[in-house]
PASEBA-1860 file (N, C-alpha, C; in nm, 3 decimals):
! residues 276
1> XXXXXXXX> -0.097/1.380/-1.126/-0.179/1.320/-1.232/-0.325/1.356/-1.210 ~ -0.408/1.403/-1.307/-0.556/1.397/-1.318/-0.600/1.266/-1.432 ~ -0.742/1.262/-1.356/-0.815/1.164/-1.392/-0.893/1.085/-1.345 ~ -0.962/0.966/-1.358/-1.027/0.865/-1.282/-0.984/0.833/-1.129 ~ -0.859/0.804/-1.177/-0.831/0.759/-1.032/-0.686/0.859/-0.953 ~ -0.701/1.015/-0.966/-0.611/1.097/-0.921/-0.584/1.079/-0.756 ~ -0.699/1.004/-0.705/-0.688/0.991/-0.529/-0.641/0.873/-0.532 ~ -0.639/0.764/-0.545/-0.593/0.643/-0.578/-0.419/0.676/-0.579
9> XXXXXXXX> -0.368/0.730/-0.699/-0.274/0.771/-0.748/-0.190/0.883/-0.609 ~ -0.272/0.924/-0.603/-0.190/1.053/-0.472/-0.166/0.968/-0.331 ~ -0.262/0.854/-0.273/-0.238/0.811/-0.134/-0.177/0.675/-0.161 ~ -0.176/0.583/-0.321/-0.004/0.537/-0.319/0.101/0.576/-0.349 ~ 0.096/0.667/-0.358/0.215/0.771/-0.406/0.263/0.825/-0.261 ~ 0.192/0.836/-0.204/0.225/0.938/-0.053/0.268/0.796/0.036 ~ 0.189/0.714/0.019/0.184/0.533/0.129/0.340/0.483/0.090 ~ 0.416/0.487/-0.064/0.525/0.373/-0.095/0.615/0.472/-0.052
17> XXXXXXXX> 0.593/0.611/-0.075/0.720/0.709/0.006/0.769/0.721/0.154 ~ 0.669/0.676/0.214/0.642/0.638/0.373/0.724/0.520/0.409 ~ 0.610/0.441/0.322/0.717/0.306/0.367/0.865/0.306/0.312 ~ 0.847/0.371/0.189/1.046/0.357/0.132/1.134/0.459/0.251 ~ 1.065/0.564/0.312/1.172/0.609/0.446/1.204/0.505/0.585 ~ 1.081/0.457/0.614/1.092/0.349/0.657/1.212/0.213/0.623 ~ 1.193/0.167/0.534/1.276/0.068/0.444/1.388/0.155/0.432 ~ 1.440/0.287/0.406/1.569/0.319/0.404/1.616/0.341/0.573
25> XXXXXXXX> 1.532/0.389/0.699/1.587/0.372/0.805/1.642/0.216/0.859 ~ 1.629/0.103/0.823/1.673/-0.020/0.824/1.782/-0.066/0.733 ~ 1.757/0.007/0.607/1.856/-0.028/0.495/1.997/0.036/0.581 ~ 2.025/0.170/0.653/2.094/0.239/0.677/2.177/0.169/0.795 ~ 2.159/0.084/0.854/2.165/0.021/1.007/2.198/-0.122/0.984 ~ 2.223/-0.215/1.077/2.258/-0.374/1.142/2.094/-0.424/1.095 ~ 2.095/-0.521/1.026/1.925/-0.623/1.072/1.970/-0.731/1.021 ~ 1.884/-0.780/1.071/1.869/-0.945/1.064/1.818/-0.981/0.922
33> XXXXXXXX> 1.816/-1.103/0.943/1.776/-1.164/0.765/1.716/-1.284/0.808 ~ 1.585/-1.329/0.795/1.508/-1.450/0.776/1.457/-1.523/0.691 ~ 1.485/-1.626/0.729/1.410/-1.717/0.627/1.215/-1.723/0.599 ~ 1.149/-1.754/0.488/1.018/-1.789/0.535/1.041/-1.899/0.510 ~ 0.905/-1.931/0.561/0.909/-2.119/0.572/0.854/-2.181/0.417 ~ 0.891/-2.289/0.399/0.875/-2.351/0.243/0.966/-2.272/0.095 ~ 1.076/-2.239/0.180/1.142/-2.129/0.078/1.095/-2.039/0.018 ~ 1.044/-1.948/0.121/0.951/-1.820/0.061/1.044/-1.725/0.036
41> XXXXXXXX> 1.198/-1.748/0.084/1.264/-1.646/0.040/1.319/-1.547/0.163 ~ 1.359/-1.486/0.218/1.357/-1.380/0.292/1.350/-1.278/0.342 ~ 1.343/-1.244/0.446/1.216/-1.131/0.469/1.299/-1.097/0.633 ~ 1.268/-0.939/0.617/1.375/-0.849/0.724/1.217/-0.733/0.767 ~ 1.261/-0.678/0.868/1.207/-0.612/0.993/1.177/-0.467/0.856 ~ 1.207/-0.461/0.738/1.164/-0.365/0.644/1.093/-0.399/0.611 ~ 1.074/-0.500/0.568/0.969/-0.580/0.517/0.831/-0.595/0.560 ~ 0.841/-0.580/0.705/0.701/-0.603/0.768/0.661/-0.432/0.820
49> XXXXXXXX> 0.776/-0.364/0.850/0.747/-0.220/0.859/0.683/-0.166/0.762 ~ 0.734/-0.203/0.608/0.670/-0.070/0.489/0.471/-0.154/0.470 ~ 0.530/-0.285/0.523/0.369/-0.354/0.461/0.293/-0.284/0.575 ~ 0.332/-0.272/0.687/0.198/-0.198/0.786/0.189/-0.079/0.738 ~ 0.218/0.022/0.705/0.211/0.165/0.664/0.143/0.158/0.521 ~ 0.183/0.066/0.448/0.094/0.056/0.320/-0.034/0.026/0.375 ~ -0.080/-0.092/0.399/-0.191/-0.134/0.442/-0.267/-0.046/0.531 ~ -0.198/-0.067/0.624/-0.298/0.054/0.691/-0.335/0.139/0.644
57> XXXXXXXX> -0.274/0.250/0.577/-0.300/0.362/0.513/-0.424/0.320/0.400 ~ -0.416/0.246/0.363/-0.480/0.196/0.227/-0.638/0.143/0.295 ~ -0.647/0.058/0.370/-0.764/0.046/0.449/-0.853/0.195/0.526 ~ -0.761/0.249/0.569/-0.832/0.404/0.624/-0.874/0.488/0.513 ~ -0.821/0.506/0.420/-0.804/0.612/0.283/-0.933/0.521/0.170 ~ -0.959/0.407/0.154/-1.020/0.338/0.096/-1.095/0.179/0.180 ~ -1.143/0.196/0.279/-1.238/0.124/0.355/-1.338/-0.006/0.295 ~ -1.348/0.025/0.179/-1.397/-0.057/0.107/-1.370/-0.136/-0.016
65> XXXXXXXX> -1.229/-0.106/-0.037/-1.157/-0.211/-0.152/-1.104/-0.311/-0.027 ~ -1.048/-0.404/-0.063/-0.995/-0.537/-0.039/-0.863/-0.503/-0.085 ~ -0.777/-0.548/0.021/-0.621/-0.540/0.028/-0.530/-0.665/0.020 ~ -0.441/-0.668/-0.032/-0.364/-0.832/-0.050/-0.239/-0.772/-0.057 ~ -0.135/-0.786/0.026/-0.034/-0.794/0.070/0.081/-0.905/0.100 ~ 0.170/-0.883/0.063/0.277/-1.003/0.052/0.299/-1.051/0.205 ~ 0.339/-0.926/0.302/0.379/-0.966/0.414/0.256/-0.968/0.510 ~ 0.118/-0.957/0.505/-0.012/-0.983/0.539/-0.024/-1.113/0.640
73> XXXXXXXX> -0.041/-1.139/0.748/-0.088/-1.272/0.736/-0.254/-1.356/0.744 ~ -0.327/-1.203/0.691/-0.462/-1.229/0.686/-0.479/-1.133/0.570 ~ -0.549/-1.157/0.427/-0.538/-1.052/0.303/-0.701/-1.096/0.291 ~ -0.799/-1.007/0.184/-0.879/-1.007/0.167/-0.856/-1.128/0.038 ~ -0.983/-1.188/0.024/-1.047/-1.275/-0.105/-1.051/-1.157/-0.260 ~ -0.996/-1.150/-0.344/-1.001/-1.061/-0.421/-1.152/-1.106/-0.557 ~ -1.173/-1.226/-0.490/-1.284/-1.226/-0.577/-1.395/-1.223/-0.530 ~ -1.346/-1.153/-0.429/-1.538/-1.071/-0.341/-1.532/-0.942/-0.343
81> XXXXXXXX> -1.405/-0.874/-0.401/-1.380/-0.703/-0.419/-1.354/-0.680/-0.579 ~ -1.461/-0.544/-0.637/-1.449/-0.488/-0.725/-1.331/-0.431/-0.717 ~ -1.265/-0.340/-0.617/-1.175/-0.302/-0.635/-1.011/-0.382/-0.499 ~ -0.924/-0.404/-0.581/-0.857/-0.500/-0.501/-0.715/-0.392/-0.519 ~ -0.629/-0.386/-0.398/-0.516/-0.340/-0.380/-0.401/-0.443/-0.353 ~ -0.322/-0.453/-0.432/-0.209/-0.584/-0.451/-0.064/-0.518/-0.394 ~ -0.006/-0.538/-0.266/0.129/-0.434/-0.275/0.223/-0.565/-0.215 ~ 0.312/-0.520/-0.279/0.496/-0.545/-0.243/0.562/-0.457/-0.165
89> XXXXXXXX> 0.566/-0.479/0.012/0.604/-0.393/0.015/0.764/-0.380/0.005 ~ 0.799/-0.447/-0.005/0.978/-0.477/-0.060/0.992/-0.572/-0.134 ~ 0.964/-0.542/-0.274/1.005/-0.593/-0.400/1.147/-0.641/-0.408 ~ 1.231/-0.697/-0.411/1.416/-0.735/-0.418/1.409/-0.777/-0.288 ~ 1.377/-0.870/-0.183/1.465/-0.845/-0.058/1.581/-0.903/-0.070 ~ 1.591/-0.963/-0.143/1.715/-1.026/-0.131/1.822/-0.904/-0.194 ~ 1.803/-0.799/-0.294/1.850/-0.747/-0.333/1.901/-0.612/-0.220 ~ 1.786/-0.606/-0.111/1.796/-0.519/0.020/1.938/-0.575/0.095
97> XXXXXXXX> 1.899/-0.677/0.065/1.983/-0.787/0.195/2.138/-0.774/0.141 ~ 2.153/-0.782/0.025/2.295/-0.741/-0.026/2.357/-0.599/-0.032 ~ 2.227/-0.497/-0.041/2.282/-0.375/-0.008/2.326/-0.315/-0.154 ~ 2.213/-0.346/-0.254/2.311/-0.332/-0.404/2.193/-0.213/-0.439 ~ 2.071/-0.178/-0.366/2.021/-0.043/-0.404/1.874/-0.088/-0.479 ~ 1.873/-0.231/-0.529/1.810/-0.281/-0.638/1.644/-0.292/-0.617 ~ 1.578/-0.260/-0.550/1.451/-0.325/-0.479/1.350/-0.212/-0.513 ~ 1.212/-0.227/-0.486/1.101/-0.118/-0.465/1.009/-0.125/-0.369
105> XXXXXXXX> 0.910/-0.035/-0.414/0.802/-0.072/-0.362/0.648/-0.082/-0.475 ~ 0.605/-0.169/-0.390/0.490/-0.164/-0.502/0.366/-0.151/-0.489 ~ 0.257/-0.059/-0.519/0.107/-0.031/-0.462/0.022/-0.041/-0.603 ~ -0.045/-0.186/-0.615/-0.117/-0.108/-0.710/-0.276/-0.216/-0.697 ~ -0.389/-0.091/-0.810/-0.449/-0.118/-0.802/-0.578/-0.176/-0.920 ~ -0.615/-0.339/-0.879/-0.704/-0.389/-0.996/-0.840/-0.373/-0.929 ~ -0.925/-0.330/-1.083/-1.048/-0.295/-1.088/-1.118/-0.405/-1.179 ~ -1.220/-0.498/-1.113/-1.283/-0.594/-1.235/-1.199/-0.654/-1.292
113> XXXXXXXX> -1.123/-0.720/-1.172/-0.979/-0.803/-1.219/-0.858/-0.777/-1.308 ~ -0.881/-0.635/-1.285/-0.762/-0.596/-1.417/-0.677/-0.479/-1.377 ~ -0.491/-0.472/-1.384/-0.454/-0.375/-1.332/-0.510/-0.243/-1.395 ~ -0.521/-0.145/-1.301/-0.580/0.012/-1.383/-0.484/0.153/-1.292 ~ -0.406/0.082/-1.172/-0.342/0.218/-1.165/-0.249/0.131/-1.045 ~ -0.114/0.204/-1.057/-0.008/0.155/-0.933/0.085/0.259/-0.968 ~ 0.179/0.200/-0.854/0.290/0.317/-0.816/0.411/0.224/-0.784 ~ 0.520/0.253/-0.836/0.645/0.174/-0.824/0.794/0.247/-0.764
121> XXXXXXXX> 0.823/0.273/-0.649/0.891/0.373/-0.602/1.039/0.304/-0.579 ~ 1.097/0.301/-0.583/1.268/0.302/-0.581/1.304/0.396/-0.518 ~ 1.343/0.398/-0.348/1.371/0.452/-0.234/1.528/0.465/-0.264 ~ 1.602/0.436/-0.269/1.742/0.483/-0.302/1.741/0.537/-0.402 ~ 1.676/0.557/-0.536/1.727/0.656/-0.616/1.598/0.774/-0.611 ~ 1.502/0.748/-0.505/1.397/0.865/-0.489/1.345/0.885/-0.649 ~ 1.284/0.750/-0.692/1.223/0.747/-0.838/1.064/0.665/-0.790 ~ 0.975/0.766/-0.849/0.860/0.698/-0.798/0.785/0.733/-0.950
129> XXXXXXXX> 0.712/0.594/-1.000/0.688/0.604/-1.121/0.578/0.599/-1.094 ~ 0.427/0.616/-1.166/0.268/0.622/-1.153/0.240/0.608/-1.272 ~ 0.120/0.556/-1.247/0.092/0.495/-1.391/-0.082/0.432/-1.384 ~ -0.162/0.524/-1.503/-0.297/0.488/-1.476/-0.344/0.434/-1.649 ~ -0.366/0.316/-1.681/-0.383/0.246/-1.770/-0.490/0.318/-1.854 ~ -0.427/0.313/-1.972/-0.552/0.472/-2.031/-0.534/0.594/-2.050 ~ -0.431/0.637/-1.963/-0.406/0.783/-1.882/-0.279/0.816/-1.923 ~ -0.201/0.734/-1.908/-0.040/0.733/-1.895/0.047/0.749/-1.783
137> XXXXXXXX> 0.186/0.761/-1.790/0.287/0.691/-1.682/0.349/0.825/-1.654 ~ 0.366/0.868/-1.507/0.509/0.961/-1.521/0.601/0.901/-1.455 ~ 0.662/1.000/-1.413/0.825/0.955/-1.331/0.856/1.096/-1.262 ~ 0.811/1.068/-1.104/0.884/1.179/-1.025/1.030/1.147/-1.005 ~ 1.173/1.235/-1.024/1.259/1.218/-0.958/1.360/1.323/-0.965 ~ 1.403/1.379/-0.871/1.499/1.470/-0.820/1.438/1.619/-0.803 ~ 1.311/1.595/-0.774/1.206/1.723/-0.763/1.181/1.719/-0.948 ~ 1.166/1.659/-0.992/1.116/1.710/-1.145/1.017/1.609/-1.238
145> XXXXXXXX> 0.961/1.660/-1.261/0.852/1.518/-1.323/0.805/1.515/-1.466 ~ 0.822/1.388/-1.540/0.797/1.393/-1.652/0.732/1.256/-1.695 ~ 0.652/1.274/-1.816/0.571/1.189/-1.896/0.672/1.074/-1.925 ~ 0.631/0.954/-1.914/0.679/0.806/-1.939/0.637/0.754/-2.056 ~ 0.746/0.671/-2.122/0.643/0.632/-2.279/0.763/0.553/-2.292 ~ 0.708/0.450/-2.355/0.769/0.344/-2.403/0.859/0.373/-2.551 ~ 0.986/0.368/-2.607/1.047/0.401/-2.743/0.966/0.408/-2.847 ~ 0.972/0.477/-2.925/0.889/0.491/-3.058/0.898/0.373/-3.154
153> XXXXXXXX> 1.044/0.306/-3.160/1.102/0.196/-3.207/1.199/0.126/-3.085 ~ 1.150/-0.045/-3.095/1.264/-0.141/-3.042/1.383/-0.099/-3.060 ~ 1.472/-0.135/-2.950/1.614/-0.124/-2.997/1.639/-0.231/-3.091 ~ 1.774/-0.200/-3.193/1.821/-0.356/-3.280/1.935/-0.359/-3.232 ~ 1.971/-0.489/-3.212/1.893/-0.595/-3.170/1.856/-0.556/-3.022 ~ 1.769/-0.618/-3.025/1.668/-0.614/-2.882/1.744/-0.657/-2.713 ~ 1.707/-0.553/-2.633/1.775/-0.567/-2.496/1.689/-0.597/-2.401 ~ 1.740/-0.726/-2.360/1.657/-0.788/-2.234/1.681/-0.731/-2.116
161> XXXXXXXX> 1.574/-0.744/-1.991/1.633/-0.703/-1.859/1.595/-0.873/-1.780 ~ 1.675/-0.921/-1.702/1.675/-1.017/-1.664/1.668/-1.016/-1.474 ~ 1.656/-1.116/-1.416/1.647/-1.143/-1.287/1.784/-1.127/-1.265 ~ 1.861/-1.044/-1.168/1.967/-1.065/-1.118/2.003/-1.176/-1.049 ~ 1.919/-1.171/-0.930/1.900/-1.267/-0.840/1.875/-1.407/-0.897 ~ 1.808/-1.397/-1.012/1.707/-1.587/-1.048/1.744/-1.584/-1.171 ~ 1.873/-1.549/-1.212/1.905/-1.580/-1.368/1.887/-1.752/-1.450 ~ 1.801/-1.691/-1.487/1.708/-1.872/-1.510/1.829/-1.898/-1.645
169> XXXXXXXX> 1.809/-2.073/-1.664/1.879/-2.122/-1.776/1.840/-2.162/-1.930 ~ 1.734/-2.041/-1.919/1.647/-2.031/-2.025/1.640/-1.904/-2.079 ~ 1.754/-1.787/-2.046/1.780/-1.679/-2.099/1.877/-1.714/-2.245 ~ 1.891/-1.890/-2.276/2.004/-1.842/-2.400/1.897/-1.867/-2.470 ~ 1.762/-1.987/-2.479/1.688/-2.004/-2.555/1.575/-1.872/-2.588 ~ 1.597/-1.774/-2.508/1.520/-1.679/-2.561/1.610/-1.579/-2.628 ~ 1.758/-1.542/-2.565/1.837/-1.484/-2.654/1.882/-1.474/-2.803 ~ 1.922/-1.644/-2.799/1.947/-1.663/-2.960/1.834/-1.619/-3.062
177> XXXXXXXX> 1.729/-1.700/-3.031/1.632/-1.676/-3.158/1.580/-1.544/-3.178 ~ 1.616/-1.473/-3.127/1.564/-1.293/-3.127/1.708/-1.210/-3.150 ~ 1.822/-1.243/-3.164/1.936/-1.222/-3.180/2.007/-1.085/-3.061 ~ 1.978/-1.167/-2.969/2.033/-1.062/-2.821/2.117/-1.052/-2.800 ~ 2.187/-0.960/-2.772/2.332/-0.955/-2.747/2.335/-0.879/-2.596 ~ 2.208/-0.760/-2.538/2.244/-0.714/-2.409/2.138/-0.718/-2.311 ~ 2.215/-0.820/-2.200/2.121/-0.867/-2.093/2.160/-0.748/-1.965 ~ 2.069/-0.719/-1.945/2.071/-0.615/-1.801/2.018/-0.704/-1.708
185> XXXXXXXX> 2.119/-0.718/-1.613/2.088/-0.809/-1.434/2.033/-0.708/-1.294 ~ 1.923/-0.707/-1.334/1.820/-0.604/-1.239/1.729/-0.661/-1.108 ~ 1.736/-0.621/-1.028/1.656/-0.726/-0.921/1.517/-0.697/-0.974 ~ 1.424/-0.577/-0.904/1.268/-0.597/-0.828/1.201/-0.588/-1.027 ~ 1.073/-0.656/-0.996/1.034/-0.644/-1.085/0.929/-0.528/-1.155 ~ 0.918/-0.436/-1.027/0.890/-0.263/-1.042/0.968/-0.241/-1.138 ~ 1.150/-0.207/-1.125/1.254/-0.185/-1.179/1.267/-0.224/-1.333 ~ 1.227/-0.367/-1.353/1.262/-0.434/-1.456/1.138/-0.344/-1.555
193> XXXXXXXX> 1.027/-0.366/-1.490/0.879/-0.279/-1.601/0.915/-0.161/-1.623 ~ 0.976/-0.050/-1.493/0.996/0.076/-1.530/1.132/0.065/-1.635 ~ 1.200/-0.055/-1.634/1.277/0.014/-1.815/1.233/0.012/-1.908 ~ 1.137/-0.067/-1.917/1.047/-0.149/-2.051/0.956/0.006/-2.065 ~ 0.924/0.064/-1.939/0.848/0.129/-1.942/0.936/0.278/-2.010 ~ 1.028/0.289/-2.007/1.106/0.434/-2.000/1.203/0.389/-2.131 ~ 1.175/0.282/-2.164/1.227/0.297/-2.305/1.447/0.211/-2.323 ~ 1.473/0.189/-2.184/1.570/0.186/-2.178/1.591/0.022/-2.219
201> XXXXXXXX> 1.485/-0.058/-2.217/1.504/-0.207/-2.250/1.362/-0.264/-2.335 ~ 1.408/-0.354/-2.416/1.270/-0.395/-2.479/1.208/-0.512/-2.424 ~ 1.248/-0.583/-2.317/1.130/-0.699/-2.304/1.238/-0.738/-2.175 ~ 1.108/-0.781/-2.090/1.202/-0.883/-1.918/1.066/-1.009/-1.949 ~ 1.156/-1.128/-1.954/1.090/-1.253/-1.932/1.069/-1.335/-1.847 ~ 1.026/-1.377/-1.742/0.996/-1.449/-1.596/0.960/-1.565/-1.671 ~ 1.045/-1.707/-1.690/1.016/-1.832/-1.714/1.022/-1.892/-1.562 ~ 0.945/-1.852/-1.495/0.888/-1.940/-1.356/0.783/-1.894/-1.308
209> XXXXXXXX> 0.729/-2.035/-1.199/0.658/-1.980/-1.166/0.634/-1.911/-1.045 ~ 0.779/-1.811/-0.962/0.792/-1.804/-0.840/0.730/-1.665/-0.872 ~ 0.652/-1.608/-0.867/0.638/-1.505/-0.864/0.485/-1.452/-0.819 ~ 0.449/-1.420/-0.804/0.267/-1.345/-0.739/0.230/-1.228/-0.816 ~ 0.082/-1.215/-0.761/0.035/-1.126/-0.835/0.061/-0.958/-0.734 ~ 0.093/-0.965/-0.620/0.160/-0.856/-0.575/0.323/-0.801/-0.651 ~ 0.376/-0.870/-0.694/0.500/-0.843/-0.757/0.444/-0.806/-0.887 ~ 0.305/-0.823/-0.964/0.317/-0.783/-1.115/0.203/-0.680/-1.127
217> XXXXXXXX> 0.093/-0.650/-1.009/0.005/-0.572/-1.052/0.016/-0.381/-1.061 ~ 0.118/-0.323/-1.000/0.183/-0.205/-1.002/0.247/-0.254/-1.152 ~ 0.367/-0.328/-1.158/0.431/-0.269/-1.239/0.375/-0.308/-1.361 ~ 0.233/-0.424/-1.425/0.186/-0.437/-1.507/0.081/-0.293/-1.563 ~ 0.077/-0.233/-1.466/0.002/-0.067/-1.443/0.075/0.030/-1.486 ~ 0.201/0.042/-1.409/0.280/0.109/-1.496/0.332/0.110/-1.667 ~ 0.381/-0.058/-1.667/0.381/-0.037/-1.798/0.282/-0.020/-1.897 ~ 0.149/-0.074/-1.902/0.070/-0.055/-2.009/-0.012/0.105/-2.007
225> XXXXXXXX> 0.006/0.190/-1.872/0.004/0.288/-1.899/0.077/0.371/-1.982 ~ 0.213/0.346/-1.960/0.319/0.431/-2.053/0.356/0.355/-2.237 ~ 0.209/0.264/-2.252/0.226/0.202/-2.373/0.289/0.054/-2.408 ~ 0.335/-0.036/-2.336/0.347/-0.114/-2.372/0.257/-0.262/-2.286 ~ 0.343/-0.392/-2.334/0.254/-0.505/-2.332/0.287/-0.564/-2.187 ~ 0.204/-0.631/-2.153/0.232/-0.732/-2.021/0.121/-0.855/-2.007 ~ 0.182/-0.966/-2.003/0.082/-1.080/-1.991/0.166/-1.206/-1.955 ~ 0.118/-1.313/-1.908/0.155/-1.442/-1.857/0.234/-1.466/-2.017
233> XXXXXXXX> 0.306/-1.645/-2.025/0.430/-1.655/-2.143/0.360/-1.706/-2.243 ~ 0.197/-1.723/-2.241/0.151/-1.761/-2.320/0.039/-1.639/-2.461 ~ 0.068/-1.478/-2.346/0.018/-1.381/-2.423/-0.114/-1.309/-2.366 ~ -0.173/-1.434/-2.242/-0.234/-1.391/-2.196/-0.281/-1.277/-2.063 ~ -0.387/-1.235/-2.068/-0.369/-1.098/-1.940/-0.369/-1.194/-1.808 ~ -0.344/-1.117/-1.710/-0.321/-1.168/-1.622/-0.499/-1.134/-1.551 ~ -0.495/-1.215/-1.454/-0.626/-1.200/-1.392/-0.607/-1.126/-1.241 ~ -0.669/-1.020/-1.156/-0.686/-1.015/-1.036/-0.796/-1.058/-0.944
241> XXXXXXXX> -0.857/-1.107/-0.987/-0.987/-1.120/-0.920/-1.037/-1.260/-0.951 ~ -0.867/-1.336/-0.868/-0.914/-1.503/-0.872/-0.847/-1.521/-0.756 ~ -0.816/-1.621/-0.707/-0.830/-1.718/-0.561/-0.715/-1.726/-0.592 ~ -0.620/-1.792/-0.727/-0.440/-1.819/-0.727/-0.427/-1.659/-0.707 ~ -0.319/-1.632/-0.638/-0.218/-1.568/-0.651/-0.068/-1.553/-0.646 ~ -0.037/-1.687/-0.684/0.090/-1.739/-0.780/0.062/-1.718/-0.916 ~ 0.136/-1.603/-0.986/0.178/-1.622/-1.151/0.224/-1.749/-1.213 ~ 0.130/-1.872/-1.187/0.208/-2.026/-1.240/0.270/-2.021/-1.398
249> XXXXXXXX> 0.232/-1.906/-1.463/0.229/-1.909/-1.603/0.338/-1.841/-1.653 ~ 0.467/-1.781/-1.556/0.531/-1.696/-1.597/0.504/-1.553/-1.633 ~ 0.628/-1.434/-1.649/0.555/-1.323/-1.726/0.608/-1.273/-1.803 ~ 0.552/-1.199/-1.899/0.627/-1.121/-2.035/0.601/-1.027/-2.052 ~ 0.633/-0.866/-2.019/0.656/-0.755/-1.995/0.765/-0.707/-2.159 ~ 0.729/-0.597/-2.231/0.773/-0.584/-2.386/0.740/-0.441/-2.452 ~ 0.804/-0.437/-2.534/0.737/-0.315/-2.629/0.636/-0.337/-2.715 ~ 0.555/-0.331/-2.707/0.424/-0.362/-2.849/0.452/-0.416/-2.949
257> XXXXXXXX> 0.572/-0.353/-3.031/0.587/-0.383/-3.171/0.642/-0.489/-3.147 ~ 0.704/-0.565/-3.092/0.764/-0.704/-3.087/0.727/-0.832/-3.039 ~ 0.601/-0.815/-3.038/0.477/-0.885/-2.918/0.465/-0.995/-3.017 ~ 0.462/-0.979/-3.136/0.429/-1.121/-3.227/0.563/-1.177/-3.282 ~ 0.684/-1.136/-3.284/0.792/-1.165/-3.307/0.845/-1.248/-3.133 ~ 0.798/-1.209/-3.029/0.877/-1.287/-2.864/0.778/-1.404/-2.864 ~ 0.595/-1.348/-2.895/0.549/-1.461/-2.805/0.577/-1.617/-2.849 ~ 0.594/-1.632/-2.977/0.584/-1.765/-2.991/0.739/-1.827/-2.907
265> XXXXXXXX> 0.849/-1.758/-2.890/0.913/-1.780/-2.843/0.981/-1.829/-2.704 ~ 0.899/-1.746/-2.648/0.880/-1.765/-2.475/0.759/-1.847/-2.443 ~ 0.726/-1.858/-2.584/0.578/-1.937/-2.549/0.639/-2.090/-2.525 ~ 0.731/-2.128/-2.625/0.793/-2.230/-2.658/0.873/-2.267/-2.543 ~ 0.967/-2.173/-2.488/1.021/-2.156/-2.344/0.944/-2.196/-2.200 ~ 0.788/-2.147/-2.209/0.713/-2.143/-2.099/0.676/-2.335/-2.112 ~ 0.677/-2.413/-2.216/0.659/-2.530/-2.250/0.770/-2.625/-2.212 ~ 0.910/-2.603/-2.251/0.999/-2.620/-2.165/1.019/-2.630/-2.029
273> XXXX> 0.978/-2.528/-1.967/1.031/-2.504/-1.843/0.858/-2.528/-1.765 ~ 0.758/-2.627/-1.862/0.649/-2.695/-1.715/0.560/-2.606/-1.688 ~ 0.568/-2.451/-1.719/0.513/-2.377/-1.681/0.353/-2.341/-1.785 ~ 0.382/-2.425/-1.932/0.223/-2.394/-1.985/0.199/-2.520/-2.069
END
C-alpha cells in the first residue's frame, strides 16, 4: 500500500505475521488454558507471546505513539497520545482454545481519536487484510493481493455475521424486523469486519458490552477503509482517545446503504439489553 501511513501499514503487517507464527507454533502443540480473573475470559501462553512481539516491535519502530494492548499489564493513557496503537494480540481465544481456526490478530492504529489504519491477519488461513481509512482495504492471501470493497448492493434479504462463541438472545429481535434468514457463527471480530468488509455479509451486531477498544480499532480501519459503516448501537463513532476502554455501547459494523434501515433497530435492541 502507498500513502500517509505506508510505514505504519508495512511494520503491522510484518509485527501480526510474527506474532501469527508464533500463535501457530502453540496452536500446533499441548498448552494450557487460563482463566483471567473477574471473567476476563481466557488466555494461553499465545496470547502473551504474539502481544510481546507486537508491542515491542511497535515501541522500537514508532517510539513515540502510545501503545494499548490487551495482554499488557502496563498500556499507555491514550489521551496523552496523538497517535495511539490498540492491538489484539489473539482476537477468538476461546476460538484458539477449541482449535476451530477462528481467531486473529489485530494491530491498529488511532490518530486524534479516530481509527485511520490497522491490519487484521488470520494465521491459519494466511489472510492478512490492511486497511487505511481514505485509502482503501486490500487482502494479502496465497501470495496474491487484491483491492477490498464492500458489495455494490446489500444482499436480499440481508446476512448477518454473529458471535459464535456469545450468541446473544437478541439475534431474533434484530433478525425479524430486517427479514433475516442467514446467520453466519464466526468467532474474532477482525473476521466478522473482514466479511462486511469483502462483501460476503451485510452487518455483525455486538449487543454487549464485553468488548474493548483493542478488539474494534483494526477491524473498524479495515472496514471503513474498504467502504463501509462502523459505530457503537446507537450510530455513533467510536472514540480512541478516552480513558474507557470498554465498548459499553455495543457495536454495529454494516454496509452503508442499510445504515438507516438497522440503526433504529439495534438502536431499540441496545435499549433492551441496558446497554444505551
Amino acid at each position: 500500500m502507498t500513502g500517509r501511513f505506508t510505514r505504519e501499514v508495512e511494520v503491522a503487517s510484518r509485527l501480526a505475521r510474527e506474532a501469527g507464527r508464533a500463535i501457530l507454533e502453540v496452536y500446533g502443540g499441548e498448552f494450557e488454558v487460563f482463566e483471567k480473573p473477574e471473567g476476563g475470559g481466557p488466555v494461553t501462553v499465545a496470547d502473551a507471546r504474539a502481544n510481546e512481539i507486537i508491542v515491542s516491535g511497535l515501541r522500537e519502530a514508532f517510539p513515540g505513539d502510545g501503545v494499548v494492548a490487551e495482554e499488557s499489564e502496563v498500556n499507555a493513557d491514550p489521551e496523552r497520545f496523538e497517535r495511539c496503537w490498540f492491538v489484539d494480540p489473539l482476537d477468538g481465544t476461546k476460538e484458539f482454545t477449541r482449535r476451530n481456526d477462528q481467531f486473529a490478530v489485530h494491530v491498529g492504529l488511532a490518530v486524534a481519536g479516530e481509527a485511520r489504519a490497522g491490519v487484521v491477519f488470520q494465521p491459519t488461513a494466511d489472510r492478512l487484510f490492511a486497511g487505511v481509512v481514505g485509502e482503501g482495504c486490500v487482502l494479502w492471501s496465497g501470495g496474491r493481493t487484491r483491492a477490498v470493497r464492500v458489495a455494490k448492493e446489500p444482499h436480499e434479504p440481508l446476512r448477518l455475521v454473529a458471535s459464535r462463541s456469545h450468541r446473544s438472545r437478541w439475534t431474533a429481535a434484530i433478525c425479524e424486523p430486517l427479514g433475516i434468514e442467514r446467520v453466519e457463527g464466526v468467532g474474532s471480530v477482525g473476521i466478522k469486519c473482514a466479511m462486511v468488509a469483502s462483501g460476503e455479509v451485510d452487518l455483525y451486531v455486538h449487543p454487549s458490552r464485553v468488548s474493548y477498544r483493542w478488539d474494534a480499532c483494526a477491524p473498524e480501519a479495515i472496514l471503513r477503509a474498504a467502504g463501509g459503516f462502523f459505530a457503537d448501537l446507537s450510530g455513533a463513532a467510536l472514540r480512541y482517545d478516552v480513558g474507557e476502554l470498554q465498548n459499553t455501547r455495543g457495536l454495529l459494523a454494516c454496509h452503508p446503504a442499510i445504515v438507516d434501515r438497522v440503526l433504529p433497530i439495534v438502536a431499540d435492541v441496545g435499549r433492551h439489553a441496558r446497554i444505551l
